[in-house]
Backbone as CSV, one residue per row, in Angstrom:
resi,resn,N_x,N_y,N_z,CA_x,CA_y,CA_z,C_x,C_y,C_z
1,UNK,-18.781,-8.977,17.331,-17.330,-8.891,17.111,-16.992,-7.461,16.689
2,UNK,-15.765,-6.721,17.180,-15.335,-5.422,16.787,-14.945,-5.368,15.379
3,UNK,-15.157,-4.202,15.145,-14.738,-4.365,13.533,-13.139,-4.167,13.110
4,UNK,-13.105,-4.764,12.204,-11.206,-4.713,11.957,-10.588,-3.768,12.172
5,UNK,-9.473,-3.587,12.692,-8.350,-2.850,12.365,-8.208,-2.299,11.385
6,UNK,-7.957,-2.481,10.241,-8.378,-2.169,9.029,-9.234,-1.207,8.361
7,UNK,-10.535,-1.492,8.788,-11.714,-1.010,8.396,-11.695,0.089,9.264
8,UNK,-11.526,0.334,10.561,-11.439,0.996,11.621,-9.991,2.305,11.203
9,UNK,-9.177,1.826,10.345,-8.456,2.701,9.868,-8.997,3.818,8.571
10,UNK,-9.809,2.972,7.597,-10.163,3.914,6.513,-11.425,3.802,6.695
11,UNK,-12.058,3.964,8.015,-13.377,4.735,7.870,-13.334,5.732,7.655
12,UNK,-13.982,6.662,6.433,-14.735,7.622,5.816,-15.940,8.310,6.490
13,UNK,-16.316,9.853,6.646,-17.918,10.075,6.960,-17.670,11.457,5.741
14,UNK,-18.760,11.203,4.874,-18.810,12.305,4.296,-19.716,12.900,4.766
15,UNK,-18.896,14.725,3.272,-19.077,16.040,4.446,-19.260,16.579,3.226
16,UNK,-20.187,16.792,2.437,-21.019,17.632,1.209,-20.333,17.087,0.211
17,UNK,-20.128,17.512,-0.817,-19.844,16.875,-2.324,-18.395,17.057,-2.410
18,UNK,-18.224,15.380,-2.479,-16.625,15.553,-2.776,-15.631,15.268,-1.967
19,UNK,-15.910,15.568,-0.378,-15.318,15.520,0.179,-15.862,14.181,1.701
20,UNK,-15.055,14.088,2.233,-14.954,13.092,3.646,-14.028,13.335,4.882
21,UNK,-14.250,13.247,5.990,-13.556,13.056,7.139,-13.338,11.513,7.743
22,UNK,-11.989,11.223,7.941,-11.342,10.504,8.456,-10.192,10.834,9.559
23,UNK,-9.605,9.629,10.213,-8.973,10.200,11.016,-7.660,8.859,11.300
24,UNK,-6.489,9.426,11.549,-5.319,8.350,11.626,-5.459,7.427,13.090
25,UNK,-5.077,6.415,13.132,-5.562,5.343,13.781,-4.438,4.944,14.173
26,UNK,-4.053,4.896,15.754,-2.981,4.535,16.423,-2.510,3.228,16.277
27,UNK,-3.359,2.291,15.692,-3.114,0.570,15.752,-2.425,0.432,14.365
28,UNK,-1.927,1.609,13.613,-1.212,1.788,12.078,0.032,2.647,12.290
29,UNK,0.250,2.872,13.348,1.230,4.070,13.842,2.634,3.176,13.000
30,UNK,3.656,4.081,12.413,4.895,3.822,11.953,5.711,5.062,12.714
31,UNK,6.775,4.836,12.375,8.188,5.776,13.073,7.694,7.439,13.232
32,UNK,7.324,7.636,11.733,6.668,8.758,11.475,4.959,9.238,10.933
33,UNK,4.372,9.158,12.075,3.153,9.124,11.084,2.680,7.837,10.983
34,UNK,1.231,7.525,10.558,0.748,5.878,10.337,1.990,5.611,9.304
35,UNK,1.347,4.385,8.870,1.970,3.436,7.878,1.587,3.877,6.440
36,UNK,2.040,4.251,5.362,1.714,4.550,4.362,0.436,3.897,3.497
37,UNK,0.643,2.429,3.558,0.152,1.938,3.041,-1.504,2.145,2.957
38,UNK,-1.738,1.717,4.360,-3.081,2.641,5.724,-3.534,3.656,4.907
39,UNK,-2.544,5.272,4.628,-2.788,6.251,4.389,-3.366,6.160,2.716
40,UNK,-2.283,5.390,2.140,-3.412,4.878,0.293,-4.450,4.351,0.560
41,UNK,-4.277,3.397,1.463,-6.018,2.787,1.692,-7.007,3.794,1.996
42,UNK,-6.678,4.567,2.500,-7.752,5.445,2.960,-8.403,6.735,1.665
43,UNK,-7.029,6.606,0.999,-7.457,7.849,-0.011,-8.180,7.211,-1.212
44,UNK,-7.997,5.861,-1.495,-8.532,5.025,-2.389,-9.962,5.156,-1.717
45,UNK,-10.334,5.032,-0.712,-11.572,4.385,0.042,-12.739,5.598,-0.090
46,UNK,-11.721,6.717,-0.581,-12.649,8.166,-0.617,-13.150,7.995,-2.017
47,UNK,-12.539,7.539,-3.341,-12.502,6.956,-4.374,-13.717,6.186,-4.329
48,UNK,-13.809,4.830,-3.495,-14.884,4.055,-3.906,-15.968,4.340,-2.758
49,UNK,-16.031,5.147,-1.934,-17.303,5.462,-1.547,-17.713,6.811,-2.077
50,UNK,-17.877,7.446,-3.348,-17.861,8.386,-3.686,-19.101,7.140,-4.359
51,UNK,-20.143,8.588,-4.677,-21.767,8.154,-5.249,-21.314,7.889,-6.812
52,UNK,-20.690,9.151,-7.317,-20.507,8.705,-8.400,-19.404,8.093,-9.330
53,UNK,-19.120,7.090,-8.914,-17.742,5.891,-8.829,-18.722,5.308,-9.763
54,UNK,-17.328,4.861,-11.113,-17.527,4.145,-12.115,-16.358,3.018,-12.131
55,UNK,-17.062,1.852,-11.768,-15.995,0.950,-11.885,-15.247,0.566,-10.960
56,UNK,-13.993,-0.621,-10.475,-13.056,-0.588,-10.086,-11.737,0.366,-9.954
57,UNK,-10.767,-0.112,-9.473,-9.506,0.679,-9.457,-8.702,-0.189,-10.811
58,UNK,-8.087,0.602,-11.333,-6.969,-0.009,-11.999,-5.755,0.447,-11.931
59,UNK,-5.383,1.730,-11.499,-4.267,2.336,-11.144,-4.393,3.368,-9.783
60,UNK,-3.496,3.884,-9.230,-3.756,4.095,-8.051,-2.052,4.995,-7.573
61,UNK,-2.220,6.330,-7.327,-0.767,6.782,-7.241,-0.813,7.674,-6.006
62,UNK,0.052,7.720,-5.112,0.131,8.196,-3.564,1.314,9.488,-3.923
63,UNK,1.264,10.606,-3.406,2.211,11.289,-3.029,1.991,12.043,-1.750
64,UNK,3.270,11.117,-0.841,3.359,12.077,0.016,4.162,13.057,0.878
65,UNK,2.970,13.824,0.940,3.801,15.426,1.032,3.782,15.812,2.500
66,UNK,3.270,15.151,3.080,4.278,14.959,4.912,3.448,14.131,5.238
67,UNK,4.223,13.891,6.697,3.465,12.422,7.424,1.937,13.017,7.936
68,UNK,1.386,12.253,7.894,-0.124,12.434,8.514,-0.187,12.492,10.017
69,UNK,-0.508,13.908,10.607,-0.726,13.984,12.022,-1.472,12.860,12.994
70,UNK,-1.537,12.804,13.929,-2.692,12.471,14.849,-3.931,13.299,15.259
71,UNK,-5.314,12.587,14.936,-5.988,13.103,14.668,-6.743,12.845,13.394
72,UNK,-7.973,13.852,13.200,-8.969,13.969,12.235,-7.723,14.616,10.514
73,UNK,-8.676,14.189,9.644,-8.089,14.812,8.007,-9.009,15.093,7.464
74,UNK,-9.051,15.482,6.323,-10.540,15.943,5.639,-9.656,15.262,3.792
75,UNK,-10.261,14.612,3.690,-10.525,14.019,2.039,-10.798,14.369,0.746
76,UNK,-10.537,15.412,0.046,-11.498,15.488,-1.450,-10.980,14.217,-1.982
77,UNK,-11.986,13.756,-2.797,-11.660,13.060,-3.894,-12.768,13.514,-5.309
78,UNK,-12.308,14.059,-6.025,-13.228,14.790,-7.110,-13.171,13.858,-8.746
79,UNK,-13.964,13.307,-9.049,-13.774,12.955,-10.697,-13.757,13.677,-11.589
80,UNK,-12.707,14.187,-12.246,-12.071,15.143,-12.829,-12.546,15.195,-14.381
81,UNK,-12.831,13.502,-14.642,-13.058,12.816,-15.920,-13.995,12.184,-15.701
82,UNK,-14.839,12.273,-16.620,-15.746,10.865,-16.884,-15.643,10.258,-18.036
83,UNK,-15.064,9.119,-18.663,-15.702,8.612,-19.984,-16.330,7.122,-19.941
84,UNK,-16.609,6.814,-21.245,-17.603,5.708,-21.365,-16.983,4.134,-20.439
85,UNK,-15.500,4.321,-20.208,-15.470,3.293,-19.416,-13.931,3.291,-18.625
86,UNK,-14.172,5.085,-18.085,-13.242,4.752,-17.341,-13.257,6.506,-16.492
87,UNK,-12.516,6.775,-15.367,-13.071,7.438,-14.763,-11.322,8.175,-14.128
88,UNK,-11.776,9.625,-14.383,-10.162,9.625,-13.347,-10.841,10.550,-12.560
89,UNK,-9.315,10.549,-11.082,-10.135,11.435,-10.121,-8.796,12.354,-9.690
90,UNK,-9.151,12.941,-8.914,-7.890,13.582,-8.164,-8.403,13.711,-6.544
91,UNK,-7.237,13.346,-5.806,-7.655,13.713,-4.201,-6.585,14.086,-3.475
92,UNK,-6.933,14.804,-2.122,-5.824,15.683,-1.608,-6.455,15.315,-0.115
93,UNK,-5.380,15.123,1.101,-5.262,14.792,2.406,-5.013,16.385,3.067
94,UNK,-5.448,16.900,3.723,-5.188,18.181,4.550,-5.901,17.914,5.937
95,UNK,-4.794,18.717,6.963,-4.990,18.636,8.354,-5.028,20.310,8.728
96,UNK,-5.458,20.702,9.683,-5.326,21.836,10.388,-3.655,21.677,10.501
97,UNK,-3.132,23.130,10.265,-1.896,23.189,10.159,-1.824,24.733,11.806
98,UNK,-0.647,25.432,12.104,-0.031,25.667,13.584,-0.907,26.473,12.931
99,UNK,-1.018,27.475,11.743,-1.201,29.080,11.680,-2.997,28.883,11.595
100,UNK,-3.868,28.142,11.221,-5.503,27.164,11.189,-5.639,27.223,10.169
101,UNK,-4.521,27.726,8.967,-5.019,27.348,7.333,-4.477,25.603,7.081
102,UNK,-5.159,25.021,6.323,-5.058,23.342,5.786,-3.920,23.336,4.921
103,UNK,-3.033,22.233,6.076,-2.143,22.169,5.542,-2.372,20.593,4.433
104,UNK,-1.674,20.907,3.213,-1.916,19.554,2.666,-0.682,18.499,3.159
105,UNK,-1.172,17.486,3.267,-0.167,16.213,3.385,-0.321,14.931,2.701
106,UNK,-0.791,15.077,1.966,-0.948,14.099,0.679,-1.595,14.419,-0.903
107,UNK,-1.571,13.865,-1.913,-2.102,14.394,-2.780,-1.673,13.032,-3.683
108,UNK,-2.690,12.457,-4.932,-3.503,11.351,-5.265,-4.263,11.622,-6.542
109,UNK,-3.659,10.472,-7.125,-4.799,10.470,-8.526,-5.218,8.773,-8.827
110,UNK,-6.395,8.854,-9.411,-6.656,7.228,-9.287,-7.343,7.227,-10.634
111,UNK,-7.495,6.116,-11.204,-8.204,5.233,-12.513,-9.032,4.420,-11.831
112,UNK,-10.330,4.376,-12.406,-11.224,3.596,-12.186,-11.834,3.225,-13.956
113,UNK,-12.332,1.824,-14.018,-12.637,1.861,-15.016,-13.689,0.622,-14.558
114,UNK,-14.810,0.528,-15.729,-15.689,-0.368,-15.969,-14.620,-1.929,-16.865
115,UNK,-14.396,-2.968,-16.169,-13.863,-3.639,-17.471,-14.384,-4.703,-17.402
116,UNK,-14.243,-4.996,-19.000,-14.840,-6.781,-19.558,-13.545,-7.562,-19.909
117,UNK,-14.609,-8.783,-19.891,-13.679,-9.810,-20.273,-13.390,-9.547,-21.768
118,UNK,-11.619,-9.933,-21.840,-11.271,-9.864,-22.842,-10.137,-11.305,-22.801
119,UNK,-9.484,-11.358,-23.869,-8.010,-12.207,-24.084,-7.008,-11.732,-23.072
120,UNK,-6.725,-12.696,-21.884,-5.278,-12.143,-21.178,-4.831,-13.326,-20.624
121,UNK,-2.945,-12.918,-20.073,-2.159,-14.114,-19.436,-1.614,-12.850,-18.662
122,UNK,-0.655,-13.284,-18.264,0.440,-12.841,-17.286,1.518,-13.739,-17.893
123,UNK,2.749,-12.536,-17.973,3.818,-12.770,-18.089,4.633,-12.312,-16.813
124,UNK,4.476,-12.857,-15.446,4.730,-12.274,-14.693,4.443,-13.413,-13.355
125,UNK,5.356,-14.936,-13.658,4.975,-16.109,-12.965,5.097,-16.078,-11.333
126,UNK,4.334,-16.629,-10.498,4.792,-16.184,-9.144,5.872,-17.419,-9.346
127,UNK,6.959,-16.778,-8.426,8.324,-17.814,-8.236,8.134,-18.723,-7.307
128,UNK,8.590,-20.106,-7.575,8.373,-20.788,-6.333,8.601,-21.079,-4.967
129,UNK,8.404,-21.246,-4.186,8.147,-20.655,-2.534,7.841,-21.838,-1.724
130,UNK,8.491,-22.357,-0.721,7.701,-22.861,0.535,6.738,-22.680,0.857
131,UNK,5.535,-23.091,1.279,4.401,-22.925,1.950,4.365,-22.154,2.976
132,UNK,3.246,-21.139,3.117,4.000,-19.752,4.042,3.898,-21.226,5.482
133,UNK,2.873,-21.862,5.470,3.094,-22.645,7.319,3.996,-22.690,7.794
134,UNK,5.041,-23.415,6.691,6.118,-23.874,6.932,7.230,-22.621,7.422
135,UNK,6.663,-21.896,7.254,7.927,-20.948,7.856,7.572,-20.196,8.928
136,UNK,8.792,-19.461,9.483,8.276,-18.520,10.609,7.892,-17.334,10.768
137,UNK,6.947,-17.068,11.385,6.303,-15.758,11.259,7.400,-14.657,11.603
138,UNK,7.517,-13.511,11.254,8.716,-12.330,11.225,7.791,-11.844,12.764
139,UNK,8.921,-11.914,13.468,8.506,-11.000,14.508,8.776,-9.620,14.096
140,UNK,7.466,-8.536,14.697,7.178,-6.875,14.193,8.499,-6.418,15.670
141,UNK,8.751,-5.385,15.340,9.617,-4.367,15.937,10.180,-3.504,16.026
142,UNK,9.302,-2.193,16.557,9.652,-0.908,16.320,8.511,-0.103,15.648
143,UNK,7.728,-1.109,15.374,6.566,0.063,14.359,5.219,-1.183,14.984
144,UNK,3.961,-0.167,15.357,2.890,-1.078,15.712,2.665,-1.230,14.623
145,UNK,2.051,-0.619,12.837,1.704,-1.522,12.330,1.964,-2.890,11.906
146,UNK,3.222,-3.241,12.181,3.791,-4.684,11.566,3.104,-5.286,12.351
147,UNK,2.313,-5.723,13.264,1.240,-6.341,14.324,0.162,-6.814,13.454
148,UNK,-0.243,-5.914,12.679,-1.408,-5.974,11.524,-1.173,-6.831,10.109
149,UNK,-0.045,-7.200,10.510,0.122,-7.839,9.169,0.949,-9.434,9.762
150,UNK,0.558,-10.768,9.284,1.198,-12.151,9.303,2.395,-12.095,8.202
151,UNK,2.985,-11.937,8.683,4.653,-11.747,7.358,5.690,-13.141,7.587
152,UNK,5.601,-13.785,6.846,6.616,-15.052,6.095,7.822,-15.108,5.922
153,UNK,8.588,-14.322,6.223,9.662,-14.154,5.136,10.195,-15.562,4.138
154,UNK,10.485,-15.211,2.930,11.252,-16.528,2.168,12.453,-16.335,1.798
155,UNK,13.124,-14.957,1.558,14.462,-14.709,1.316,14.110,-12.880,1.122
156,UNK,15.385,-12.236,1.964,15.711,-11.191,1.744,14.987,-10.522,3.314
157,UNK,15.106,-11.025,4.258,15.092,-10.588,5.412,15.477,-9.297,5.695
158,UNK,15.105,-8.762,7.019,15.808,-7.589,7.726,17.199,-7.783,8.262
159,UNK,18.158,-7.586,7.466,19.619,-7.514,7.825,20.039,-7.973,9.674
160,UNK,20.214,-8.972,9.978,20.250,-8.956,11.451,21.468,-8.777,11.793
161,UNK,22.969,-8.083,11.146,23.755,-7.287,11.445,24.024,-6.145,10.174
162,UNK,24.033,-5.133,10.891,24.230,-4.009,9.954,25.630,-3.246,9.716
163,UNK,26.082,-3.881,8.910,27.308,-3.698,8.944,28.310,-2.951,7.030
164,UNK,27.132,-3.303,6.659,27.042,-2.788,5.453,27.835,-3.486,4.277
165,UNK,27.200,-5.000,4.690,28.025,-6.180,3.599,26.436,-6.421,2.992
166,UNK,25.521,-5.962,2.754,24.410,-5.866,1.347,24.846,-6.599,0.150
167,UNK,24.536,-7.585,-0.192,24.683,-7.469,-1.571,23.428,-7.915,-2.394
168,UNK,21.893,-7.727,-2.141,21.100,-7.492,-3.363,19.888,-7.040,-2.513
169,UNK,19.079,-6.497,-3.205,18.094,-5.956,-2.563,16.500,-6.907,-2.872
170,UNK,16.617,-7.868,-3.117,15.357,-8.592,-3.440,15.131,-9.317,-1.936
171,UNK,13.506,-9.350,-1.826,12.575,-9.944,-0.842,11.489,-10.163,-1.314
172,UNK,11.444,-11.377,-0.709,10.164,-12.883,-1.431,9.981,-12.825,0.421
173,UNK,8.451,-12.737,0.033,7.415,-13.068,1.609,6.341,-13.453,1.639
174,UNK,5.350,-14.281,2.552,4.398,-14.565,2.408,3.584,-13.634,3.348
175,UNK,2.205,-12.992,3.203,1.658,-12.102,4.254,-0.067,-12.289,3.750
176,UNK,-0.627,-11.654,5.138,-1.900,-11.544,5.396,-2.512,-10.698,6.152
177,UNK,-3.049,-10.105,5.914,-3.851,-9.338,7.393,-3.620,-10.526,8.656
178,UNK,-3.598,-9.393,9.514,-3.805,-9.865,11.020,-4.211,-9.182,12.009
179,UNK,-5.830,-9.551,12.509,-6.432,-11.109,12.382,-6.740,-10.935,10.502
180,UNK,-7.303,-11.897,10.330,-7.773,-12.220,8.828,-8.916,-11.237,8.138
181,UNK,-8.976,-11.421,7.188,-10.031,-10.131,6.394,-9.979,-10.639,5.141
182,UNK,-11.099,-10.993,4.389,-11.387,-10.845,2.921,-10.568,-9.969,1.931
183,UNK,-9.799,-10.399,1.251,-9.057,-9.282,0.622,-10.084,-8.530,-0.121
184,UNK,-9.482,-6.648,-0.809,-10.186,-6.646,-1.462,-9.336,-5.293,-1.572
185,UNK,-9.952,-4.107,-2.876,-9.047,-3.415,-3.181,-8.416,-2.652,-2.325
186,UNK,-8.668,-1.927,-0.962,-8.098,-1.388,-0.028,-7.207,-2.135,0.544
187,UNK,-7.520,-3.273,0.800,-6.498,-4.065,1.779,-5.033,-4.359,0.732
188,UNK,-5.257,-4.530,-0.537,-4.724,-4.583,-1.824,-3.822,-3.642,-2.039
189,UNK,-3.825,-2.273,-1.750,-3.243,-0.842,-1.939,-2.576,-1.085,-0.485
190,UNK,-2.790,-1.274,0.234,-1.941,-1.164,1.392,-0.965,-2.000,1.396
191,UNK,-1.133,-3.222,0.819,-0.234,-4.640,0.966,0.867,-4.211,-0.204
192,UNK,0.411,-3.482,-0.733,1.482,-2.922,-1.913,2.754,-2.135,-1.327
193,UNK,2.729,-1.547,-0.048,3.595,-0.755,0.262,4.582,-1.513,1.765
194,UNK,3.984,-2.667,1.940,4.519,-3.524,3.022,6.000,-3.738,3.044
195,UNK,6.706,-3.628,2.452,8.454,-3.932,1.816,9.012,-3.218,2.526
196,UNK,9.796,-3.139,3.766,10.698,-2.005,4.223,11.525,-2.206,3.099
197,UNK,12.331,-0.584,3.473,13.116,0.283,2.378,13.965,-0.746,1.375
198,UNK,13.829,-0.731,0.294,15.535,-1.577,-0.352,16.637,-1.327,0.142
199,UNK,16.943,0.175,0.473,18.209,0.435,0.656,19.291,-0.188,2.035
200,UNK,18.000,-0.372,2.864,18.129,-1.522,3.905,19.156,-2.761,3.722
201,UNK,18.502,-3.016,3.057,18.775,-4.445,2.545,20.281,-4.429,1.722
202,UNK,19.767,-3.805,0.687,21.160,-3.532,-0.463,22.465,-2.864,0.464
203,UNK,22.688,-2.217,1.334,23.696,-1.586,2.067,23.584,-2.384,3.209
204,UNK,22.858,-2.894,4.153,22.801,-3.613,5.195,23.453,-2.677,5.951
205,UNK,23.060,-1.479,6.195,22.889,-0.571,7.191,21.738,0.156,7.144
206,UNK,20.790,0.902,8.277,19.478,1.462,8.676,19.786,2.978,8.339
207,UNK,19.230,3.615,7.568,19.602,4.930,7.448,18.087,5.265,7.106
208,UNK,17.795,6.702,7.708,16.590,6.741,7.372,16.070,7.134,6.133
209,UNK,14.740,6.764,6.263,14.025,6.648,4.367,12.715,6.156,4.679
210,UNK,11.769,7.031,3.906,10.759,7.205,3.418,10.205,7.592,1.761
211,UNK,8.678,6.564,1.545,8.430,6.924,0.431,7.884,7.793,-0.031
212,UNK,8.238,8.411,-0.978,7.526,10.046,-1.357,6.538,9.820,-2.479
213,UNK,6.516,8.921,-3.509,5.223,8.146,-4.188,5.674,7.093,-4.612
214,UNK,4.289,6.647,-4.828,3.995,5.053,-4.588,2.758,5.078,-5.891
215,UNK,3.200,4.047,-7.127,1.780,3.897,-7.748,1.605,2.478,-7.735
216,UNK,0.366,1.896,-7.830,0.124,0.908,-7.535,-0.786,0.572,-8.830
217,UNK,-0.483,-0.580,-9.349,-1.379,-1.346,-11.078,-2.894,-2.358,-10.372
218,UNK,-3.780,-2.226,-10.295,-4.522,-3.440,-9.736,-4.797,-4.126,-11.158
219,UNK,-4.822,-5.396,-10.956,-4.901,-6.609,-12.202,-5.818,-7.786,-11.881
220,UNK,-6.362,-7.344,-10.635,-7.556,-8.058,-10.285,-8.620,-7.910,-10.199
221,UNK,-9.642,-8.593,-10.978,-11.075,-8.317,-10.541,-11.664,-8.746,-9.673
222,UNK,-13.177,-8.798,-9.495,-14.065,-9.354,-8.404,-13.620,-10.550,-8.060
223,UNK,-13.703,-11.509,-9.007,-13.345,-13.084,-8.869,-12.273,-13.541,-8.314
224,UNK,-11.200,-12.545,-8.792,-9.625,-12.795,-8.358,-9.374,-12.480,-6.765
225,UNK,-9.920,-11.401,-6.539,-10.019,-11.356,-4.689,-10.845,-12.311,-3.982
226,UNK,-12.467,-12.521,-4.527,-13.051,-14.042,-3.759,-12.165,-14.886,-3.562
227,UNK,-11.328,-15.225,-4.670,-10.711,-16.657,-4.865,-9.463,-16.826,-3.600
228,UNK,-9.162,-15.098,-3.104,-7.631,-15.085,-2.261,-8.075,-15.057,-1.279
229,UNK,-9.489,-14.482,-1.209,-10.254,-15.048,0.367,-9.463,-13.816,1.495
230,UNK,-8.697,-14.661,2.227,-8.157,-14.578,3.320,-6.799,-15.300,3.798
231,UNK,-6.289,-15.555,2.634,-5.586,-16.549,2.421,-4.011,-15.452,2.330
232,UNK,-2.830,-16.139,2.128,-1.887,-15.497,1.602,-1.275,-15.052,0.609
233,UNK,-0.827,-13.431,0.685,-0.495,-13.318,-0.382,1.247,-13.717,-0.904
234,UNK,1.401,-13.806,-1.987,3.120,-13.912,-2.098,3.400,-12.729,-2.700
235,UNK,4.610,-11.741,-1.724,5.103,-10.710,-2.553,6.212,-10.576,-2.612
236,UNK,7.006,-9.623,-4.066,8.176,-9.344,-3.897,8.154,-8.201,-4.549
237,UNK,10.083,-7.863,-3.957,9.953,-6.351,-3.851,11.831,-6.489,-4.093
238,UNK,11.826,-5.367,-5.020,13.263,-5.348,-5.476,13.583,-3.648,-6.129
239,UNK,14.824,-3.038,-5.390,15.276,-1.707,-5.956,16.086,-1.914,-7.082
240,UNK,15.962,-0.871,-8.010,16.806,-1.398,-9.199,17.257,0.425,-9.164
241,UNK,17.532,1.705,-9.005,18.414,2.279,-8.723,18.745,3.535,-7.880
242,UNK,19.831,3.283,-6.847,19.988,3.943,-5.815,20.901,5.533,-6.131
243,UNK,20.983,6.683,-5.995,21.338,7.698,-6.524,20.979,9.308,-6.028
244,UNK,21.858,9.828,-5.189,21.727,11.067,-4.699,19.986,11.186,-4.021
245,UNK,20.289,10.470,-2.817,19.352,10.503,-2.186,17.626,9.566,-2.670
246,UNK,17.903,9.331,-3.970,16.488,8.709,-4.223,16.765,7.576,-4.412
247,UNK,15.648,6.407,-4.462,15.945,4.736,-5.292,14.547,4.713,-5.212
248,UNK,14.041,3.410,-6.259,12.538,3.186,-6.660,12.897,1.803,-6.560
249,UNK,11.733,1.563,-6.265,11.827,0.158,-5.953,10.327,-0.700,-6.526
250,UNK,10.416,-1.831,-7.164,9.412,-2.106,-7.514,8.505,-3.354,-6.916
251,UNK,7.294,-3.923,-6.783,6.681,-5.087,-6.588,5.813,-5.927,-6.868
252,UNK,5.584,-7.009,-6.689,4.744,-7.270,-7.403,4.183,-8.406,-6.032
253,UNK,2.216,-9.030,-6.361,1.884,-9.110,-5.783,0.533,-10.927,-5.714
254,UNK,1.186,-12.015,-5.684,0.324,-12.924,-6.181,-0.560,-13.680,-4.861
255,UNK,-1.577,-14.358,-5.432,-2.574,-15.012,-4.165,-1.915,-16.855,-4.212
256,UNK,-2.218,-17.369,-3.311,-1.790,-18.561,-3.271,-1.913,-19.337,-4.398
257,UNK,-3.055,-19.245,-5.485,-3.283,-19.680,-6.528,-2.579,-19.404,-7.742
258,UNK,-1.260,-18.312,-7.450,-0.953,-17.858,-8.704,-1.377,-16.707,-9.274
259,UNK,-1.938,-16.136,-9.218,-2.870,-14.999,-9.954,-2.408,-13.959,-9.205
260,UNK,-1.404,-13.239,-10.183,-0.761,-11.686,-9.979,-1.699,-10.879,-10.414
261,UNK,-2.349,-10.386,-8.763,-3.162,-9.258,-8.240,-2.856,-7.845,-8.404
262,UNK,-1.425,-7.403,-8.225,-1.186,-6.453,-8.269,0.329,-5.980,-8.243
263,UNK,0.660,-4.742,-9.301,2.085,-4.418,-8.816,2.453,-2.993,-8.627
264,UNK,3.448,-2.859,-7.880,3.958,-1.536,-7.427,5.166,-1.154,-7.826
265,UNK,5.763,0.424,-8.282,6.525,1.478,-8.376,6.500,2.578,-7.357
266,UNK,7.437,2.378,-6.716,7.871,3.727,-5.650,8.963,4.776,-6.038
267,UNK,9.134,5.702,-5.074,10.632,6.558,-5.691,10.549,6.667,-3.724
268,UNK,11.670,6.430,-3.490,12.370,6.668,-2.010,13.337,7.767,-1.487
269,UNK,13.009,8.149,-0.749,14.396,9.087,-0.293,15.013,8.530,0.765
270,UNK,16.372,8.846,0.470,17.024,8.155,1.730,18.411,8.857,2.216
271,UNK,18.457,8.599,3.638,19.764,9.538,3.635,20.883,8.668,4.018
272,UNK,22.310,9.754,3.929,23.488,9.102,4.170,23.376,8.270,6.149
């Protein structure tokens, strides 16, 4: 069997200390550039195939500083920090730019930490939802990556007239890789950025917009991804404020069982 889509996107080959080559993957293509999400997965992935990786992810922050060409990239990801149980790094995306100096187009800092069990809950209930079966799959359109992903919707759809009668920006969905894949922290960082724009939604007109960073909380361990398998996740995603070109929008991220995996903070630009 071929190997995923997915995997086939954030393959890594390292190239002396520190650094890796990868390359953007047409089956992730968005309007501009892959799909963002793709592009965190990949910079995370430099993160955990690095020799000297301590721990999981626990935080995870994207900035990006132009769309990613077609073609090869080159990776640092450097651990900046080491302590007794937790690890920071810094990493930077650069392509051959027109003049042959590297141009950067991304730039990245991540937390990794060793953690134990301790006392915890969540204050942070997944809301209740239809069974994704029961609903209909969102047909993708306009961007190949939406192909890669099984999307649910439960409320807060893509505006199917744009006319600019918006009135809230919240979306509840059910999603999965497609075909299926073991979740796990890459696939995790990507699923974080799945939400087209709020401003979409809240104005119910298409204006263009892209995210310029994205941090992402992981709240799951080993056990908590076995348990989601391959299964669906439930996410939502809501802007709370729109203002001279920027809005942030936040999400959050649970497995069929309940267990909030993960949540996200963006800042957006968007135009008139």
């Amino acid at each position: 069997m071929s190997e995923h889509f997915f995997d086939q996107a954030v393959a890594l080959t390292p190239e002396g200390d520190n650094a890796f080559r990868g390359a953007a993957h047409p089956a992730w293509a968005n309007m501009v550039g892959p799909f963002g999400g793709i592009t965190a997965a990949s910079a995370l992935n430099g993160v955990l195939s690095h020799p000297r990786l301590l721990g999981v992810p626990i935080a995870l922050t994207v900035n990006y500083a132009a769309a990613l060409g077609p073609g090869g990239y080159r990776l640092a990801a450097v651990p900046a920090r080491t302590n007794r149980s937790t690890q920071h790094w810094t990493m930077a995306m650069t392509q051959p730019g027109t003049d042959g100096t590297e141009d950067t187009v991304l730039t990245a800092t991540a937390v990794t930490a060793a953690r134990r069990e301790t006392w915890g809950l969540s204050d942070a209930p997944m809301p209740t939802a239809p069974a994704p079966q029961t609903l209909e799959r969102f047909k993708p359109f306009g961007a190949e990556w939406l192909k890669r992903y099984d999307m649910r919707t439960v409320h807060g759809a893509v505006p199917s007239t744009w006319d600019g009668s918006g009135e809230h920006s919240l979306t509840q969905l059910w999603v999965r890789d497609e075909p299926g894949r073991p979740l796990d922290f890459l696939s995790l960082a990507s699923l974080a950025d799945v939400f087209y724009p709020r401003v979409w939604l809240r104005r119910a007109t298409r204006v263009p917009a892209g995210t310029v960073s994205i941090t992402t909380y992981f709240h799951a361990d080993a056990a908590m991804l076995a348990r989601s398998g391959t299964g669906y996740l439930f996410g939502q995603a809501r802007g709370q404020a729109f203002s001279n070109g920027f809005f942030d929008q936040t999400a959050q991220l649970w497995n069929e069982g309940g267990e909030l995996l993960a949540t996200s903070h963006q800042i957006v630009y968007y135009k008139e």
